[in-house]
C-alpha positions in Angstrom: 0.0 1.3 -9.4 3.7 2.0 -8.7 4.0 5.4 -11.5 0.9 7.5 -10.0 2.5 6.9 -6.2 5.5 8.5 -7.1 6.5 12.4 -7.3 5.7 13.6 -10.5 8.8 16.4 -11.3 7.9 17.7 -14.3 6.5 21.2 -14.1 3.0 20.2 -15.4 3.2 16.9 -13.0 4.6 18.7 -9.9 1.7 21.2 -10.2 -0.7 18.8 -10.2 1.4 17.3 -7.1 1.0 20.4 -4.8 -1.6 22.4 -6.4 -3.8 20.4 -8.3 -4.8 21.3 -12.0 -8.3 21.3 -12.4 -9.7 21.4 -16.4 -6.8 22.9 -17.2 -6.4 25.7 -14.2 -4.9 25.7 -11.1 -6.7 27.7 -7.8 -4.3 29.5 -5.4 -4.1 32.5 -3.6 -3.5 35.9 -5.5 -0.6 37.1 -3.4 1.1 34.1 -4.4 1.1 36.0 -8.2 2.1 38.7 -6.6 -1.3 40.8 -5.9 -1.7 41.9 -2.5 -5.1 41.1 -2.3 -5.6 39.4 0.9 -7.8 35.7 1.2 -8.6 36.5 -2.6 -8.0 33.2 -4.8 -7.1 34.0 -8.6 -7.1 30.9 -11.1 -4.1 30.4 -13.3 -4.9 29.2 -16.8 -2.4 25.9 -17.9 -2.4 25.4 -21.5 -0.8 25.6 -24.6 -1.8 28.8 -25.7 0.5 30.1 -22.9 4.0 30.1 -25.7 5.9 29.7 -22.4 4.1 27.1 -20.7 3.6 25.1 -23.6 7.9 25.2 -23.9 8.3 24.1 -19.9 5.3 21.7 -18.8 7.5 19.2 -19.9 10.3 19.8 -18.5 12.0 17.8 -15.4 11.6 21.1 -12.8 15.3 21.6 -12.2 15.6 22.8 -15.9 12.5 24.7 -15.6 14.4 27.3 -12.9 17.0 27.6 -15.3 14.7 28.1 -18.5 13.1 30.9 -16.6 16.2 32.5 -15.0 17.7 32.9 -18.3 14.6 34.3 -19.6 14.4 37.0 -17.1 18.1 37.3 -17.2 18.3 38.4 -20.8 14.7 40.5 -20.5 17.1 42.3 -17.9 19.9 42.8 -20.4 17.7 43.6 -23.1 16.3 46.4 -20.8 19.5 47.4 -20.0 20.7 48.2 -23.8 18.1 50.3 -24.5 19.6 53.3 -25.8 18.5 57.1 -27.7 20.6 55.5 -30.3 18.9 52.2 -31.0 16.7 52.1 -34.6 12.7 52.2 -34.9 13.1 48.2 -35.7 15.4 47.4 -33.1 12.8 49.4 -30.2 9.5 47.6 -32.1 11.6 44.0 -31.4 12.0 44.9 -27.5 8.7 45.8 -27.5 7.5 42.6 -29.0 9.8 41.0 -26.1 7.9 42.9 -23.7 4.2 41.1 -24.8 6.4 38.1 -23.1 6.9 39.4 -20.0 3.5 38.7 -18.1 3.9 34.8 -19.3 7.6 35.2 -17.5 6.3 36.8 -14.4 3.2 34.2 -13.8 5.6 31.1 -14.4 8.0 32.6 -12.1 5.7 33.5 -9.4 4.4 29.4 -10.1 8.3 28.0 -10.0 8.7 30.6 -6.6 5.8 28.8 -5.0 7.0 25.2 -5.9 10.1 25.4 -4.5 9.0 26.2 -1.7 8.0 23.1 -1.3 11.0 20.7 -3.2 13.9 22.5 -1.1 12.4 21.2 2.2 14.1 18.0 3.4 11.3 15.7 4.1 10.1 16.4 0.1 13.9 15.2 -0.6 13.4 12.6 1.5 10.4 11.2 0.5 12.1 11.3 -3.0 15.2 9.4 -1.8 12.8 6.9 0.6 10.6 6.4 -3.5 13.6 5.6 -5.5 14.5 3.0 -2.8 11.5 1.7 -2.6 11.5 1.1 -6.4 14.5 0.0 -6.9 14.0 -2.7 -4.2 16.9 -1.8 -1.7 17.2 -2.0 1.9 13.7 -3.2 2.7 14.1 -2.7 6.7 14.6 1.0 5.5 12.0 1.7 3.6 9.5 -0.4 6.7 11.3 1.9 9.1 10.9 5.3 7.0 7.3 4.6 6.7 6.6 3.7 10.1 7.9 6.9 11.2 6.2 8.9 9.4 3.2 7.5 10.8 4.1 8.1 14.6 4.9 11.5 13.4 1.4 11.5 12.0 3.1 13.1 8.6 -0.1 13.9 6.1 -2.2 10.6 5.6 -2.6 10.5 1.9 1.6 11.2 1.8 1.7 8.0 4.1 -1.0 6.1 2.0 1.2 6.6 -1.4 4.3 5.6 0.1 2.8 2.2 1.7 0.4 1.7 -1.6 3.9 2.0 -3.3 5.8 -0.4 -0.9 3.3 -3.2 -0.5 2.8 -3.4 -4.6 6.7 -3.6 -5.2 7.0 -6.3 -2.3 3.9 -7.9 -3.6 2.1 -7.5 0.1 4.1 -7.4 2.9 4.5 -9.9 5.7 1.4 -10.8 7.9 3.6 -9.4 11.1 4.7 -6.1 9.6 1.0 -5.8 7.4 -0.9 -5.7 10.7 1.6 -4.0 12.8 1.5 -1.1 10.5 -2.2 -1.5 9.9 -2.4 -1.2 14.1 -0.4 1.8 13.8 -2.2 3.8 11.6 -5.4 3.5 13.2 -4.0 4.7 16.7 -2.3 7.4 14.8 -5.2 9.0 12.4 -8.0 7.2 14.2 -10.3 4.5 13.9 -12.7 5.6 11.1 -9.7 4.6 8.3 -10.5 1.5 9.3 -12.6 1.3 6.2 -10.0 2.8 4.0 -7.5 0.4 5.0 -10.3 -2.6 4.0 -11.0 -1.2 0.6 -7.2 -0.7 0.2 -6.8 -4.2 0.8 -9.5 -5.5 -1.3 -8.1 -3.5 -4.5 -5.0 -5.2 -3.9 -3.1 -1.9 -3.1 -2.0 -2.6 0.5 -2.0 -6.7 1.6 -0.5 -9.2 3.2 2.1 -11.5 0.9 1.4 -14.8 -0.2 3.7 -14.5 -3.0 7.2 -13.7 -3.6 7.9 -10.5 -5.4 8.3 -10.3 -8.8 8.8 -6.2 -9.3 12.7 -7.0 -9.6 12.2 -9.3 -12.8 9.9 -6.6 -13.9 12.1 -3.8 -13.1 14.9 -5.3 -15.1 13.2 -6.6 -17.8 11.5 -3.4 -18.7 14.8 -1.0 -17.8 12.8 1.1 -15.4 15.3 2.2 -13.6 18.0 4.3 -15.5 20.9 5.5 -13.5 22.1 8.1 -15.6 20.2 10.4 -15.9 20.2 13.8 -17.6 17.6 15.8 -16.8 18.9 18.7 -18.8 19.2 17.0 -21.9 17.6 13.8 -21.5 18.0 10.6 -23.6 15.2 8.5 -21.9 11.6 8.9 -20.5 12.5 8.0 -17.2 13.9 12.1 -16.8 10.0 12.6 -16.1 10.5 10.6 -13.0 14.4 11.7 -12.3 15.4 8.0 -12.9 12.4 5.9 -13.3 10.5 5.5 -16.4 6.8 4.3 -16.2 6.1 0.8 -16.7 2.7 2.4 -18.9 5.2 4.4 -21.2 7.8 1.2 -21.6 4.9 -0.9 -22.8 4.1 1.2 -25.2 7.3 1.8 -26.2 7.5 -1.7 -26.9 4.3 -2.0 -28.9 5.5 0.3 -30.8 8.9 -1.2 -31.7 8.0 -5.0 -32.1 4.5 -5.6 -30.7 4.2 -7.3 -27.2 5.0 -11.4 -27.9 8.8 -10.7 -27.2 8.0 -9.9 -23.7 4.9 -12.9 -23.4 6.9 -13.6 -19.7 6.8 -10.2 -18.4 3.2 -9.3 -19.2 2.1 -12.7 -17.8 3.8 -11.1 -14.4 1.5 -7.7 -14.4 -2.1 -7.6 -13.5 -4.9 -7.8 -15.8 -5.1 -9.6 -19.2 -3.3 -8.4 -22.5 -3.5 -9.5 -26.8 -1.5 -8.9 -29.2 -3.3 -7.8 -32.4 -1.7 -7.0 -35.7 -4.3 -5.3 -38.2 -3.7 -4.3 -41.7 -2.6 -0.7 -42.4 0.2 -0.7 -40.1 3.7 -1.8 -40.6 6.3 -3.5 -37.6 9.3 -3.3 -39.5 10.2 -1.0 -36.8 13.7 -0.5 -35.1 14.7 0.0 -31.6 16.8 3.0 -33.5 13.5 4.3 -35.0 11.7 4.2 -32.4 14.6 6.2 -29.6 15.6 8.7 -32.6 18.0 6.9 -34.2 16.7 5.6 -37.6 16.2 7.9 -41.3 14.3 5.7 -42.4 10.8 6.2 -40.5 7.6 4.7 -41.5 5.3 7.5 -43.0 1.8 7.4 -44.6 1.5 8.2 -48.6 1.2 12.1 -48.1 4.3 12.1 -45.6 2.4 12.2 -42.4 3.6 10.1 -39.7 1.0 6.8 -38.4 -0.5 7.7 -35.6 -1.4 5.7 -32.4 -4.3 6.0 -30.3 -3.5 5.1 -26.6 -6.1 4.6 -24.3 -5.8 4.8 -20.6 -8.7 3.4 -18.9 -8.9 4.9 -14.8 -6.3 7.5 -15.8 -3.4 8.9 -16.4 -0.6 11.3 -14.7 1.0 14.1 -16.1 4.6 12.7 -16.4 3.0 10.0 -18.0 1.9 12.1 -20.7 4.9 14.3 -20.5 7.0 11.0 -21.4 4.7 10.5 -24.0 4.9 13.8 -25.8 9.1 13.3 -25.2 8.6 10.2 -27.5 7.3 11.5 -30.2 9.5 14.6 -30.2 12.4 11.9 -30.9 14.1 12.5 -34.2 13.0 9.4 -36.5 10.4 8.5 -34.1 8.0 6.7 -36.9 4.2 7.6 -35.0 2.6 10.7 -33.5 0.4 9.4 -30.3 -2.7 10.5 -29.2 -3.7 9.9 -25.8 -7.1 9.4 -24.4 -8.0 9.1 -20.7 -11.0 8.6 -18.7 -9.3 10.9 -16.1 -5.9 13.0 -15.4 -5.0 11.6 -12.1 -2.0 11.7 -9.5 -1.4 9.5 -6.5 -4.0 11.9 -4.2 -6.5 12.0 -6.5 -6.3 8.1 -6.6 -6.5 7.7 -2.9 -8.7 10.3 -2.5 -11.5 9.0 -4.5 -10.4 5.4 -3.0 -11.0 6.7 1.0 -13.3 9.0 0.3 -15.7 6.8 -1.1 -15.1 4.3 1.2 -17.8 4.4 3.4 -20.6 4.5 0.5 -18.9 1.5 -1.1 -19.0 -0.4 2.2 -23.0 0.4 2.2 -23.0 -0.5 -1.2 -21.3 -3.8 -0.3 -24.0 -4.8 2.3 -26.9 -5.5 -0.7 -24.4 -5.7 -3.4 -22.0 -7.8 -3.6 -20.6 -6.3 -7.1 -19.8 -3.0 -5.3 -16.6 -4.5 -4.3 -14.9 -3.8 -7.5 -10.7 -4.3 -7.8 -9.3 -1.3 -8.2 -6.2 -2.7 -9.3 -8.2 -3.3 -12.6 -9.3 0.3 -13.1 -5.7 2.3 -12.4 -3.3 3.3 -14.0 0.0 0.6 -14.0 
């Protein structure tokens, strides 16, 4: 549960953050694309038939500003050179150049409205307040961070991910600080959440610890932390993340290179059960250098095709998820093409929306049926 309650900052993923793709569209309103059409909402198609789109939704978001400056910078030059002299071929080329230009100005009117909303301080905050949380530092500032937001009545799903993200890293938190912030948020967004915070609980995603944490063995074990970082040109899947790669990707990443019994102690540590299965047709004489870029010699099929790999992820997915993914397989020497499945596309409000929102008809539920109080933990995304 820790990758969906973090910022996605991709492109794709931070759309999804603050707009919210829907099958493959996101809903806004039309002066935000620059029509002056006022209280009309205009859909904006997100997929790979978009050439432009399908070159940036992968991108960590800082590179996509530059991607789409440089674009519109050398549209601008080209514009500029036009001359009486230039040749039939040279004018049919700008034109072709020009077919571009409504891609350019709907991903710039998109980047335009995004940061809007990543050059505000509290969204660089919240970003500092995640990475600390992660990388399990300064735990009094983290408790302090979150219970301010609260008094300041900040969004409640924004202070849901943030303690969802803080109790799984800490494994719960202490009975005092659990019900003091429990106490809080009641007074603070009333009563009814009540509920929430009970189904919360149940799922595993906000409790009190009985255990000592063991996110740091985890953390270290798995490398999900990578300090540097190049978003520009990155070398890792944690770029998607600015820093931390998801636990889903790393597993499969390991899979992939020597199959899961190398890391028997780690799994043992993460919820839910796991098998390692070896079938015939597939080969593990993989390298770690095959499987980051770095090997020739890549396991292919007879007709030269790379072996593909079918992962599954059963409650969902993100988009950075999927982003890290696709950056895998784009690796030079990477020996498998992956294909993802997913039940759902999800983000950390989606998750905790279905989760409070249902709430009440799951409490119901629970009075005459005792199976209606189902762990979450077992149907989400790691």
């Amino acid at each position: 549960m820790v990758t969906p309650m973090l910022s996605q900052l991709t492109y794709e993923g931070l759309l999804d953050e603050i707009l919210h793709v829907n099958n493959g569209a996101v809903e806004l309103n039309a002066s935000i694309m620059g029509v002056q059409q006022e209280g009309k909402k205009v859909k904006v198609p997100l997929n790979s038939s978009d050439k432009l789109f399908k070159e940036i939704r992968d991108l960590n978001f800082e590179v996509v500003v530059q991607v789409l400056r440089q674009k519109a910078t050398s549209m601008k030059q080209d514009y500029s050179d036009i001359t009486m002299r230039q040749t039939v071929s040279e004018l049919k080329d700008f034109v072709k150049k020009l077919n571009t230009l409504p891609e350019i100005t709907r991903h710039i009117n998109l980047a335009q409205h995004l940061s809007e909303f990543t050059s505000k301080p509290s969204f660089l905050g919240r970003l500092d307040i995640e990475h600390t949380i992660v990388e399990s530092e300064s735990y009094d500032l983290c408790f302090e961070y979150i219970e301010e937001m609260i008094h300041k009545q900040e969004p409640f799903l924004g202070v849901l991910r943030l303690l969802v993200l803080f109790s799984v890293t800490n494994l719960g938190l202490p009975k005092r600080q659990f019900d003091y912030l429990r106490r809080e948020i009641l007074h603070s967004y009333g009563f009814e959440h009540v509920v929430t915070l009970t189904n919360l609980e149940r799922a595993g995603m906000f409790r009190k610890q009985e255990l000592k944490s063991n996110w740091l063995t985890i953390k270290r074990a798995m490398h999900l932390v990578v300090e540097d970082n190049n978003t520009a040109n990155p070398s890792d899947i944690s770029y998607v993340f600015s820093g931390y790669a998801p636990l889903s990707v790393r597993l499969i990443q390991q899979a992939i290179r020597s199959g899961w019994r190398p890391i028997e102690d780690i799994l043992r540590l993460l919820p839910g059960s796991h098998s390692d299965t070896k079938r015939g047709g597939f080969s593990r004489e993989i390298s770690s250098e095959s499987l980051l870029g770095g090997s020739t010699n890549a396991v292919k099929l007879v007709d030269g095709r790379r072996s593909l790999v079918l992962v599954v992820f059963i409650g969902g997915v993100t988009f950075a998820e999927i982003s890290a993914l696709r950056f895998l397989c784009a690796q030079e020497g990477m020996a498998y093409d992956i294909i993802i499945a997913t039940t759902k596309v999800v983000g950390g409000d989606t998750l905790l929306d279905n989760q409070y929102g249902l709430t009440f008809k799951i409490s119901i539920l629970g009075k005459t049926n005792p199976d209606a109080n189902l762990d979450a933990s077992e149907n989400c995304p790691i």
